[in-house]
Backbone bond lengths (Angstrom), bond angles and torsions (degrees), N, CA, C in turn:
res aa  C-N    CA-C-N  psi(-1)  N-CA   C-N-CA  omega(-1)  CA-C   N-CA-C  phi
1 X - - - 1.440 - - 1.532 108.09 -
2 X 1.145 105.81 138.23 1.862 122.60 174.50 1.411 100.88 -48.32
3 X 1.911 111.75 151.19 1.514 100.83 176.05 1.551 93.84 -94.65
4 X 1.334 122.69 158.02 1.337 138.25 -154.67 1.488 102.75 -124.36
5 X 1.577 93.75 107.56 1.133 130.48 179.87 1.732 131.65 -90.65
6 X 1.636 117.13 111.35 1.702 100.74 179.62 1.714 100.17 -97.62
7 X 1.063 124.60 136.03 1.386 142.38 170.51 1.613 115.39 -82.67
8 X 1.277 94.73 115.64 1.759 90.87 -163.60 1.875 93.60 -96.32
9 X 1.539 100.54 167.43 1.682 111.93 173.82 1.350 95.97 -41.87
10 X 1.400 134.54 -40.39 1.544 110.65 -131.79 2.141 94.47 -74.30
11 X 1.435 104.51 -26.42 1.362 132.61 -160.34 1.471 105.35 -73.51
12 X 1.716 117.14 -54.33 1.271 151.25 -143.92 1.527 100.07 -87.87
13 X 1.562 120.82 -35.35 0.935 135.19 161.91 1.644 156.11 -101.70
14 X 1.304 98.59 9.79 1.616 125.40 162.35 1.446 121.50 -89.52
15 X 1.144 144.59 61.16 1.212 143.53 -169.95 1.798 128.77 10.64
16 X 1.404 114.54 -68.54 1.254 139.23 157.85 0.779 116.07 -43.40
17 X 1.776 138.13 -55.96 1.639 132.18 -179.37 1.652 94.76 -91.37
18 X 0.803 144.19 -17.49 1.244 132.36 161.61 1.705 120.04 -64.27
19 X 1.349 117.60 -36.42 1.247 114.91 173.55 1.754 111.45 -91.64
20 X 1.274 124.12 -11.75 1.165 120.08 178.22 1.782 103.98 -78.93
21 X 1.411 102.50 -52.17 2.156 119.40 164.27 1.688 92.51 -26.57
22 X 0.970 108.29 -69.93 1.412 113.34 -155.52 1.851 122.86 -66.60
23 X 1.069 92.97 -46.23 1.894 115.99 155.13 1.575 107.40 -49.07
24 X 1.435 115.53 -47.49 1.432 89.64 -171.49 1.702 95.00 -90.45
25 X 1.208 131.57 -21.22 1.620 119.41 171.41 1.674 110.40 -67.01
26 X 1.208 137.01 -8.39 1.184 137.07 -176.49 1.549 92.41 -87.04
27 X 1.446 133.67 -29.39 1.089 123.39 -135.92 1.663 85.48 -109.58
28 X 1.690 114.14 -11.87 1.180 111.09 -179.03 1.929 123.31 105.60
29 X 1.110 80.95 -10.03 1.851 95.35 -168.47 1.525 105.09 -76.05
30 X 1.357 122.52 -3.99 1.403 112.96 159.98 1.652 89.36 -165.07
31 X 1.574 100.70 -171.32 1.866 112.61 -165.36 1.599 87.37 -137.90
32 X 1.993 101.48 114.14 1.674 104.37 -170.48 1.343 89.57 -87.01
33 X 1.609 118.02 163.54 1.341 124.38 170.82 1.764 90.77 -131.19
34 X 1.277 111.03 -176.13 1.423 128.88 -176.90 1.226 120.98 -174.09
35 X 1.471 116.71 174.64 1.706 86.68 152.64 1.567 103.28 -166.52
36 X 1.556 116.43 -169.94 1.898 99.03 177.47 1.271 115.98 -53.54
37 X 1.276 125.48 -24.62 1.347 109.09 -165.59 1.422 112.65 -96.68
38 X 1.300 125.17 -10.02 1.399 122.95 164.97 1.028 89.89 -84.15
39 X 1.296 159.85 -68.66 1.705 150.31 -147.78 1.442 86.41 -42.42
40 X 1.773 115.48 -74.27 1.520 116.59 -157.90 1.711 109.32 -33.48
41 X 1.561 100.18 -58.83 1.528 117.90 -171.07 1.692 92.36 -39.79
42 X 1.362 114.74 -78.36 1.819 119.59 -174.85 1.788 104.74 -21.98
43 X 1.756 92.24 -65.41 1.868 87.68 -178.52 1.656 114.48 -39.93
44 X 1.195 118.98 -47.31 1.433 108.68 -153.30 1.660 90.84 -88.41
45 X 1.529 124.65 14.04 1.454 132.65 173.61 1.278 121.56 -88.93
46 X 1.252 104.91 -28.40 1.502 123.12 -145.64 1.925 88.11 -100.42
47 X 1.618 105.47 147.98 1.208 112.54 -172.07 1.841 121.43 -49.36
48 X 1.152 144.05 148.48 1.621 144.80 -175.28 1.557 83.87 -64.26
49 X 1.302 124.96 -50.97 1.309 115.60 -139.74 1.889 87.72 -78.96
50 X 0.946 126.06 2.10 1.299 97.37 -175.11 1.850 108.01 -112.51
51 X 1.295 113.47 129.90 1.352 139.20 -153.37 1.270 127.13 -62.09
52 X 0.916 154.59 100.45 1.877 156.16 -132.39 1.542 97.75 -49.08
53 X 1.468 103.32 -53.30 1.955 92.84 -174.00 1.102 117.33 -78.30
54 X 1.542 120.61 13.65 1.805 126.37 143.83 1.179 111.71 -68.90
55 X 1.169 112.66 -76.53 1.404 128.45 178.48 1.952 102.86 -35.86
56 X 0.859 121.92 -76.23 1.413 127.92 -164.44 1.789 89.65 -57.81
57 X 1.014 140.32 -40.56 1.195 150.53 -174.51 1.634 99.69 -54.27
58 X 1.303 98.87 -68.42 1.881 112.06 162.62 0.894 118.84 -6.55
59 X 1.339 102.92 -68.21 1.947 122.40 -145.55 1.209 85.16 -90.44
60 X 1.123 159.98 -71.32 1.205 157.67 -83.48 1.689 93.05 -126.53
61 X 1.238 108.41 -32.39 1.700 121.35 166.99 1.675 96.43 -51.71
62 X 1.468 116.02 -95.11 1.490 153.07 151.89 1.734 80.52 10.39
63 X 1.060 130.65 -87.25 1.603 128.42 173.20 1.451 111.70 -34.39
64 X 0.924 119.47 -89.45 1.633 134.52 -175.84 1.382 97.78 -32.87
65 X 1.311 140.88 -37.36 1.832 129.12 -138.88 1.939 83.67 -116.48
66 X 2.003 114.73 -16.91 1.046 103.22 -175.36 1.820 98.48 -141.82
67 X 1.011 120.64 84.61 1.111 107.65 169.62 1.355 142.45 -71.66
68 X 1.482 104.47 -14.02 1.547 102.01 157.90 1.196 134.58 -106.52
69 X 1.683 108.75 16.40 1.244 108.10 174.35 1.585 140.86 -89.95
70 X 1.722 92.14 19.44 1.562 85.15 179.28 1.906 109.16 -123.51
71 X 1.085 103.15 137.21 1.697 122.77 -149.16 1.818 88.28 -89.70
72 X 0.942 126.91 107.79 1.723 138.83 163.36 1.345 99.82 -99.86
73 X 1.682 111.54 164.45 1.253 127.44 166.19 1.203 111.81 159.63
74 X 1.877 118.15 159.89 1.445 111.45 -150.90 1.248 113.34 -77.20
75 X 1.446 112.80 146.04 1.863 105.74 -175.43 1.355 124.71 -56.32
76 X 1.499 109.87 -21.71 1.772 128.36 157.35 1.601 95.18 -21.19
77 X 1.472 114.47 -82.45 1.529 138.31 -147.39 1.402 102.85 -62.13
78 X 1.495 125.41 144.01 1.456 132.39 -164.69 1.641 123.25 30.54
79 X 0.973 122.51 66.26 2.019 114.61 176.51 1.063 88.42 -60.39
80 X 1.621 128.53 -59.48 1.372 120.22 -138.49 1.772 87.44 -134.86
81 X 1.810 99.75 143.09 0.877 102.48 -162.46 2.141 94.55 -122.65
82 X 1.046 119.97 136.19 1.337 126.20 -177.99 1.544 94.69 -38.88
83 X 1.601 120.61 154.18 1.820 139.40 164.91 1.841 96.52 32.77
84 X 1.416 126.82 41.74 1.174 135.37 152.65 1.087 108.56 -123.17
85 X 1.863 108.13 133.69 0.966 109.08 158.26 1.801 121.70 -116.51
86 X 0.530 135.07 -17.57 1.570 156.33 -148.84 1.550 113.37 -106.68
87 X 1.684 124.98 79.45 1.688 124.82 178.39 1.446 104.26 -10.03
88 X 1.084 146.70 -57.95 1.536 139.40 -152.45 1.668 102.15 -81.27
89 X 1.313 83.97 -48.98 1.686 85.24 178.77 1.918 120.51 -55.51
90 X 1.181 99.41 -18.09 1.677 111.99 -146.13 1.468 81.17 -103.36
91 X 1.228 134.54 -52.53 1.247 139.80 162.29 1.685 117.50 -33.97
92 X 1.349 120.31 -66.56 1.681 121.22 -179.99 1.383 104.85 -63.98
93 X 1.614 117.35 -31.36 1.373 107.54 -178.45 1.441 117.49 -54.62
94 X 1.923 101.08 -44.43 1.287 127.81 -175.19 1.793 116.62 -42.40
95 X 1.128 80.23 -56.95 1.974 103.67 -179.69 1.466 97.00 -67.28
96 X 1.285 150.39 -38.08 1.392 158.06 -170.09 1.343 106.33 -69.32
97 X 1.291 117.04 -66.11 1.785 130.40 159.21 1.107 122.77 -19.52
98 X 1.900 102.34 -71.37 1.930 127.71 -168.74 1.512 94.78 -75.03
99 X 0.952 148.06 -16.23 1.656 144.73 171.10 1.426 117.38 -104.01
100 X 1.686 110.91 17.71 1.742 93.28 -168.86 1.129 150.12 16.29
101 X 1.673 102.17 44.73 1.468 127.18 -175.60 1.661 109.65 -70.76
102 X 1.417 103.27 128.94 1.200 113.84 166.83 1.278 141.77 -79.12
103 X 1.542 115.58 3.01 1.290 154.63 144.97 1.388 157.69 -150.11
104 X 0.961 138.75 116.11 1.677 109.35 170.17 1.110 130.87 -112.21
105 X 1.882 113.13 151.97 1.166 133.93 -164.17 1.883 112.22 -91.04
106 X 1.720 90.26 111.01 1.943 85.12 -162.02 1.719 84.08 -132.34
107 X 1.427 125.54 172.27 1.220 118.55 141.20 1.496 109.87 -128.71
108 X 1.426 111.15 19.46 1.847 128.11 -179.40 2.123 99.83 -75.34
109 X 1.329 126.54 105.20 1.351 132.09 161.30 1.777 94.82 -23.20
110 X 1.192 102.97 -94.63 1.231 115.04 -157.33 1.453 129.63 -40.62
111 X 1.420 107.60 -32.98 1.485 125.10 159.97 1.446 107.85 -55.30
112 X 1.197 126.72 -68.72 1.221 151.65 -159.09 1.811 85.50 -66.56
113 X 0.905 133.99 -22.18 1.844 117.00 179.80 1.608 108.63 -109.21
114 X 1.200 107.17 -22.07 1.463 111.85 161.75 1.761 118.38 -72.54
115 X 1.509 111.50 -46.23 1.723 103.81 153.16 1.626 122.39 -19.83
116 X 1.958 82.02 -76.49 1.546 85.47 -177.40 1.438 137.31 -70.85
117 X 1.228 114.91 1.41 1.436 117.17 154.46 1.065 104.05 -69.96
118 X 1.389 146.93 -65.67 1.333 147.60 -160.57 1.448 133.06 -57.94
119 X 1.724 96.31 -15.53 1.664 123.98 168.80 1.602 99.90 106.04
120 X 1.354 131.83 1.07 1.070 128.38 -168.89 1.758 123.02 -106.84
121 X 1.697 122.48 106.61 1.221 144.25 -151.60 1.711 90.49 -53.51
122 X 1.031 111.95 131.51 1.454 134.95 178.16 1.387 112.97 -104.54
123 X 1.265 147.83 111.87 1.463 140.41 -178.53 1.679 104.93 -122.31
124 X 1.397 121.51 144.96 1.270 126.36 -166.14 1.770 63.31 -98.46
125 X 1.803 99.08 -179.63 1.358 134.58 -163.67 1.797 95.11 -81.46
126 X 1.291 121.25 -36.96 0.922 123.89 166.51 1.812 123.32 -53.50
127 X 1.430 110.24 -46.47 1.320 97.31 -159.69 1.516 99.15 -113.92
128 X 1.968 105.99 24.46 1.249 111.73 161.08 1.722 109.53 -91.95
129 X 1.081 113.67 -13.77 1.819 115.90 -167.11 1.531 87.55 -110.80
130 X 1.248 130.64 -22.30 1.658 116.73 172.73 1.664 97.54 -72.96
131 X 0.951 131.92 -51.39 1.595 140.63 176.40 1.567 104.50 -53.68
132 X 0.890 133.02 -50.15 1.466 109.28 159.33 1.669 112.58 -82.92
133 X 0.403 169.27 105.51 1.664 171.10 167.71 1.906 91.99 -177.41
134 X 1.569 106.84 -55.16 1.374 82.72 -153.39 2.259 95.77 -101.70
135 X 1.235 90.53 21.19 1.681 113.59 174.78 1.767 102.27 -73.57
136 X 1.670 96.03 -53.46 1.799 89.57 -168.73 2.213 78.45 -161.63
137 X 1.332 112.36 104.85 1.213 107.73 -164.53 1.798 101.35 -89.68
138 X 0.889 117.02 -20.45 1.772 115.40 171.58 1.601 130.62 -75.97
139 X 1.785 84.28 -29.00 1.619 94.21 169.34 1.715 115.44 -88.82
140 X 0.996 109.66 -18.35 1.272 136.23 164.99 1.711 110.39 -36.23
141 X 1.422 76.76 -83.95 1.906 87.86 -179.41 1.305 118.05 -59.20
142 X 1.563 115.64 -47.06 1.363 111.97 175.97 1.528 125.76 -49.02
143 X 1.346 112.02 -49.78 1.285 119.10 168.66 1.638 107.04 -51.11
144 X 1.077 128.45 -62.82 1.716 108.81 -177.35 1.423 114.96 -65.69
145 X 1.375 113.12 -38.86 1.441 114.52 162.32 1.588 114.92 -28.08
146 X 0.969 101.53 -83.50 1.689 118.38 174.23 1.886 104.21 -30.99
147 X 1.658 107.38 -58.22 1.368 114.59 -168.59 1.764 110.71 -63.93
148 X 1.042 123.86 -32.69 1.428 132.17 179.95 1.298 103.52 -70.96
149 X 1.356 129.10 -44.95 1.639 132.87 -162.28 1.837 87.61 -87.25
150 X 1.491 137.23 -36.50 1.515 109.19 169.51 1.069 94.45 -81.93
151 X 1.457 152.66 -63.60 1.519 127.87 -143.83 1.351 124.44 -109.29
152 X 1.440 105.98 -7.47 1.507 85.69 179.68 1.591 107.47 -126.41
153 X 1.708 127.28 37.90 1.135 139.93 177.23 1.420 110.99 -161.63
154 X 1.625 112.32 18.71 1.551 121.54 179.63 1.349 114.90 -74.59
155 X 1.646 120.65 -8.78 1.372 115.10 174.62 1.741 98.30 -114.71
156 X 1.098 121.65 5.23 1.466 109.78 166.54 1.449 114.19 -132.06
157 X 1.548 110.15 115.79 1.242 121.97 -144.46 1.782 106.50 -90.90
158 X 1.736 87.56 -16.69 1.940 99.21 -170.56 1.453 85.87 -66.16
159 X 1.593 124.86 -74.15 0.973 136.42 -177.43 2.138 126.57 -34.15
160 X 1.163 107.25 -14.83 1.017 121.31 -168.21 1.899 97.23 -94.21
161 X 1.218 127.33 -5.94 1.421 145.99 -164.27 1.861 88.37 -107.16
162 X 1.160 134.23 -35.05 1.397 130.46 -169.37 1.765 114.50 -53.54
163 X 1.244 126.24 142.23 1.474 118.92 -160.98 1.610 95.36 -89.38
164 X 1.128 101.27 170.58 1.673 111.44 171.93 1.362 114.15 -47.13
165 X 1.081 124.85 -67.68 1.209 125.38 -155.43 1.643 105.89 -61.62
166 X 1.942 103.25 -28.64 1.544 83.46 170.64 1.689 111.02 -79.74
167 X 1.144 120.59 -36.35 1.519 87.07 172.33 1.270 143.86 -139.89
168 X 1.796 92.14 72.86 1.376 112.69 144.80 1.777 106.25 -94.74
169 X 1.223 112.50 -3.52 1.524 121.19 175.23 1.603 105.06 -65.37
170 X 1.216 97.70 -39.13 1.833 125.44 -164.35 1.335 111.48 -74.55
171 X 1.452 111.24 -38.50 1.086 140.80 -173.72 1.245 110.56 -81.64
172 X 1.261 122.99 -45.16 1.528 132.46 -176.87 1.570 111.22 -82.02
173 X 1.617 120.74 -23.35 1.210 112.23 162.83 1.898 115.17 -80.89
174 X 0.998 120.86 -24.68 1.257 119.01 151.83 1.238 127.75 -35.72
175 X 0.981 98.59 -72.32 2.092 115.31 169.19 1.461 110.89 -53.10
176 X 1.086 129.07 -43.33 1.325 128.24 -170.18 2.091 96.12 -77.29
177 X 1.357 111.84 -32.24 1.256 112.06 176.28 1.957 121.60 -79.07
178 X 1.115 108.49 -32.62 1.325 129.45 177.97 1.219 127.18 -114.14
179 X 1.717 128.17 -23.03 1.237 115.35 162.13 1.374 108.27 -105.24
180 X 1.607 106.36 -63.08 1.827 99.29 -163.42 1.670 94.90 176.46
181 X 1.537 95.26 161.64 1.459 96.58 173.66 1.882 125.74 -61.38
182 X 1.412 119.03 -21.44 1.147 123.09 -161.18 1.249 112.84 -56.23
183 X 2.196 96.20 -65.55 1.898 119.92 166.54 1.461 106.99 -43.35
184 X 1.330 125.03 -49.85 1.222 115.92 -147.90 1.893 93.16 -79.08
185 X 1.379 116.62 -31.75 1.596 116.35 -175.81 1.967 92.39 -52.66
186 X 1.232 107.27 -53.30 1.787 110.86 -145.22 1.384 95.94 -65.76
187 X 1.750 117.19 -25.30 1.679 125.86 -167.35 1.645 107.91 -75.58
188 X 1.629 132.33 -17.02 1.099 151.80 -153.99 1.350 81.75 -74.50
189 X 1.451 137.43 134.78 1.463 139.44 176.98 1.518 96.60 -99.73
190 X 1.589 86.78 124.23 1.656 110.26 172.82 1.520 91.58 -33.48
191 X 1.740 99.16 156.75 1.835 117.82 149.06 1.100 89.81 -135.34
């Protein structure tokens, strides 16, 4: 069984780690969960300038591409959650719990120390893409491989001809710029 993953705003709403999150759950290497109240959190994340029938366009993707990944339940169930104090916090914990997630993906401090009171493994964005890399490291690459050549070189077609090794090169300076040294070490294409 997939390790079971909750995807926090901080993730859900950066373009790049959101489409890389999602590439490696397409690919199977973990099972994302979510839920309304991180979506909401993402909306009020996500840039002004970008236009409701994007946004609603978004989510409604995020559903469709995952249908079981978003965790509901009656507002009765958990108010208060043990060594939480903080609604937002008490909430991701909440969704972390009701999905027997084996981690979540935040890069928010405060979230991330309220987890770990609660017993629940906290991974920055970084040492969520080192965890798959060194989980299954061939399926790994392929999956972003694949994900970079549709989304992030789909309007430049020269560039879409570049071999792997250049860009997981490309890829790995990314990571080293936006996640962390760990991803960006494992993304370095063997010689």
């Amino acid at each position: 069984m997939p390790v079971r993953v909750v995807l926090g705003a901080t993730v859900l709403a950066r373009p790049r780690l959101r489409d890389v999150a999602l590439a490696l759950a397409e690919e199977g290497l973990y099972q994302p969960f979510w839920s309304d109240g991180i979506i909401a959190e993402v909306d009020r994340r996500l840039p002004q300038e970008l236009l409701r029938p994007a946004r609603d366009f978004l989510f409604a993707e995020l559903d469709r591409a995952f249908p079981d990944a978003r965790v509901v339940w009656p507002t009765t169930v958990l108010r208060e959650v043990p060594h939480v104090t903080g609604p937002r916090e008490a909430h991701v914990t909440s969704v972390a719990l009701l999905c027997h997630a084996d981690a979540v993906v935040t890069a928010d401090p405060e979230l991330t120390g309220a987890l770990e009171r609660s017993g629940i493994e906290a991974w920055t964005p970084d040492a969520f893409v080192t965890f798959a890399l060194d989980a299954d490291p061939a399926r790994t690459r392929a999956a972003l491989l694949r994900m970079v050549r549709r989304r992030w070189l789909a309007d430049d077609d020269t560039r879409r001809e570049a071999d792997d090794d250049e860009l997981l090169a490309k890829l790995a300076e990314w990571a080293a710029r936006d996640l962390g040294a760990n991803s960006a070490d494992l993304l370095v294409p063997i010689r």
